[in-house]
C-alpha positions as CSV (number, residue, x, y, z in Angstrom):
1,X,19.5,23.4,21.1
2,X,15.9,24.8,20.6
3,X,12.6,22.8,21.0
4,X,10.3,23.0,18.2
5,X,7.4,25.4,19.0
6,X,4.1,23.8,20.4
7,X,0.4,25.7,20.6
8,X,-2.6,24.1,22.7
9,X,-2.2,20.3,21.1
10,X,1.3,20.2,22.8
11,X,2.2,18.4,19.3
12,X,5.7,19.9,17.7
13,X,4.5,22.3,14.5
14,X,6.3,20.4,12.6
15,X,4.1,17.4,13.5
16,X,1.3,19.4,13.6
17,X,2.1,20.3,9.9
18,X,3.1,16.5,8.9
19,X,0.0,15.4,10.4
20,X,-2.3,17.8,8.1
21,X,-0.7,16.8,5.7
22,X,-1.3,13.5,5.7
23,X,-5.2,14.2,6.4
24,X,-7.3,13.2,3.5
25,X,-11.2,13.8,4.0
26,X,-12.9,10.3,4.9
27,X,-15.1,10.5,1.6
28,X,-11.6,11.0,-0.3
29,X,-10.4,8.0,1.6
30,X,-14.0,5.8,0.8
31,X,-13.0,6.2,-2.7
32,X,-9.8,4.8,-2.7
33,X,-9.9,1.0,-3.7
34,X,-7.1,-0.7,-2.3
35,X,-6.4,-4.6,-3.2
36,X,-4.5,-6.2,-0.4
37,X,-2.3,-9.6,-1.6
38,X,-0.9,-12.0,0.8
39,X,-0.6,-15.5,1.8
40,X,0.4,-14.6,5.0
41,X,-3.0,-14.6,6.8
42,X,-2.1,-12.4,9.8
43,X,-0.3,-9.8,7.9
44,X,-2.9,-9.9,5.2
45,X,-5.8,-8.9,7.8
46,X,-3.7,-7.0,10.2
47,X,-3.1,-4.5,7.0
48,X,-6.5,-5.1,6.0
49,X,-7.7,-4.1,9.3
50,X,-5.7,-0.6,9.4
51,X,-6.6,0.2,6.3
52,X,-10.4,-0.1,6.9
53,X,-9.9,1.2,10.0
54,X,-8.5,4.5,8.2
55,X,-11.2,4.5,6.2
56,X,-10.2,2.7,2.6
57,X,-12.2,0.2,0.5
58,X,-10.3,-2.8,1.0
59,X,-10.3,-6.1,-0.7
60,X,-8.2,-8.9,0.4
61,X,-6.6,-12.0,-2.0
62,X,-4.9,-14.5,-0.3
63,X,-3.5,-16.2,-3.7
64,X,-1.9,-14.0,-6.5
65,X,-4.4,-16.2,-9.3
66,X,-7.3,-15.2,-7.3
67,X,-5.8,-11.6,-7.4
68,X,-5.8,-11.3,-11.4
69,X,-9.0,-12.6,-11.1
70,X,-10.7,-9.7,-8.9
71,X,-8.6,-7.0,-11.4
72,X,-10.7,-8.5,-14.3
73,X,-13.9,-7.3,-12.1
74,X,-13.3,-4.8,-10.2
75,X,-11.5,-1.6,-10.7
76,X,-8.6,-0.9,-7.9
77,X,-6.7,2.5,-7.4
78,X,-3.3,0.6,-5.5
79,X,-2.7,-2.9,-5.2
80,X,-0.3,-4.1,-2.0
81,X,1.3,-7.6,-3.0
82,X,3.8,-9.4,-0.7
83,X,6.8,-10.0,-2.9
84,X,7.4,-14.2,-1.9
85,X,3.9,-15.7,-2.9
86,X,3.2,-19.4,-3.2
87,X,1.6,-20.1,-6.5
88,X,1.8,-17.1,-8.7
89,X,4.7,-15.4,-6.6
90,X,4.3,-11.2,-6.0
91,X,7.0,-11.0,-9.1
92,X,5.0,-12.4,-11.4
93,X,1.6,-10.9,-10.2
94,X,2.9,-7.4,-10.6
95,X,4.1,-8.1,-14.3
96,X,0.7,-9.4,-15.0
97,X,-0.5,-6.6,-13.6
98,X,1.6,-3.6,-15.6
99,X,0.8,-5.9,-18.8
100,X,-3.4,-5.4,-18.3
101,X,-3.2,-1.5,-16.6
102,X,0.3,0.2,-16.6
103,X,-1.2,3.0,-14.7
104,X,-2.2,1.1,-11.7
105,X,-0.2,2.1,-8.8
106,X,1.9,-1.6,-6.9
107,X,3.5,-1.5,-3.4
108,X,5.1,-4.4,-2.4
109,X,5.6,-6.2,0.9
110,X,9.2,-8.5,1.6
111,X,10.5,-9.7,5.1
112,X,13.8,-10.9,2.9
113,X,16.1,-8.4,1.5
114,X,17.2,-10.3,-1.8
115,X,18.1,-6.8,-3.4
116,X,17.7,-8.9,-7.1
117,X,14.3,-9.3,-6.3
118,X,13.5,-6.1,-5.2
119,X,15.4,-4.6,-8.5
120,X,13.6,-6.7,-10.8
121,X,10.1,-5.5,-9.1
122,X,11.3,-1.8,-9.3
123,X,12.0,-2.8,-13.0
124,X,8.9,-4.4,-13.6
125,X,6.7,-1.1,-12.3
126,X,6.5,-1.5,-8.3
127,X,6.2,2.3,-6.7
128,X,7.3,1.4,-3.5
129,X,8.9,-0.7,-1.2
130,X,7.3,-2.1,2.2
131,X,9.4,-4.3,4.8
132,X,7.7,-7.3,7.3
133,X,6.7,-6.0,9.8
134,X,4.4,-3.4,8.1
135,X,5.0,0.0,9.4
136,X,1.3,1.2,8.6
137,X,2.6,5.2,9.0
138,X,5.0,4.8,6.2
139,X,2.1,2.6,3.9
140,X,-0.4,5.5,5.1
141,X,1.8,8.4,3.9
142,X,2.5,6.6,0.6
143,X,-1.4,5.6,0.1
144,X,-1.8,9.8,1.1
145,X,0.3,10.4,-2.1
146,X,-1.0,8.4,-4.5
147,X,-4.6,9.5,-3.3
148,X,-4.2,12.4,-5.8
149,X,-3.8,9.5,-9.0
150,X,-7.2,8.0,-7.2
151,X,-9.2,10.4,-7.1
């Protein structure tokens, strides 16, 4: 078995190559409008957090109404809904969604893996797929390709 070549970073090429990648400029990034929807206080920040962190315009909505409200204002590039919502549930906000802009980009967030659910979403328009707890690598290599739709 061979090891992966390494140069000064001691970081495997391949990871080195992964890594570029998934480097979008900061003022690329500061352009990207992301709309974070969650009841879940701690997960809605902690997301919140890394995505600011990385360098995203971030908006959070802790209630799906509130959510619809903030797409009639302001104009978002991805939307991030958790799938089991009180209220207006993640369901029904991302057919609300598709119905005013069919364009816009929806990830959703589930800890539960009702596979019904998570067909009818994929029906209804979600891109992607997120599981409790967040791994923020796989949301930041999703966000990195749908950058090029944002931009």
């Amino acid at each position: 078995m061979s090891m992966p070549m390494t140069h000064d970073s001691g970081q495997p090429a391949e990871g080195r190559e992964a890594a570029a990648l998934l480097a979008i400029g900061p003022e690329a990034k500061a352009r990207v409008r992301i709309l974070v929807v969650d009841d879940e206080h701690t997960l809605r920040e902690s997301c919140a957090a890394v995505l600011r962190h990385e360098g995203y315009d971030v908006t959070v909505s802790s209630r799906g109404q509130d959510a619809l409200d903030l797409l009639k204002r302001r104009a978002f590039d991805v939307v991030l809904v958790d799938l089991y919502m009180s209220q207006v549930d993640g369901l029904a906000l991302l057919r609300e969604i598709k119905l005013r802009r069919p364009d816009l980009p929806v990830m959703m967030v589930t800890a539960y893996g009702d596979d019904e659910r998570r067909r009818q979403a994929a029906e209804a328009g979600a891109l992607q797929f997120l599981t409790k707890p967040v791994d923020f690598d796989l949301l930041k290599a999703e966000l990195y390709r749908l950058s090029g739709s944002a931009q």
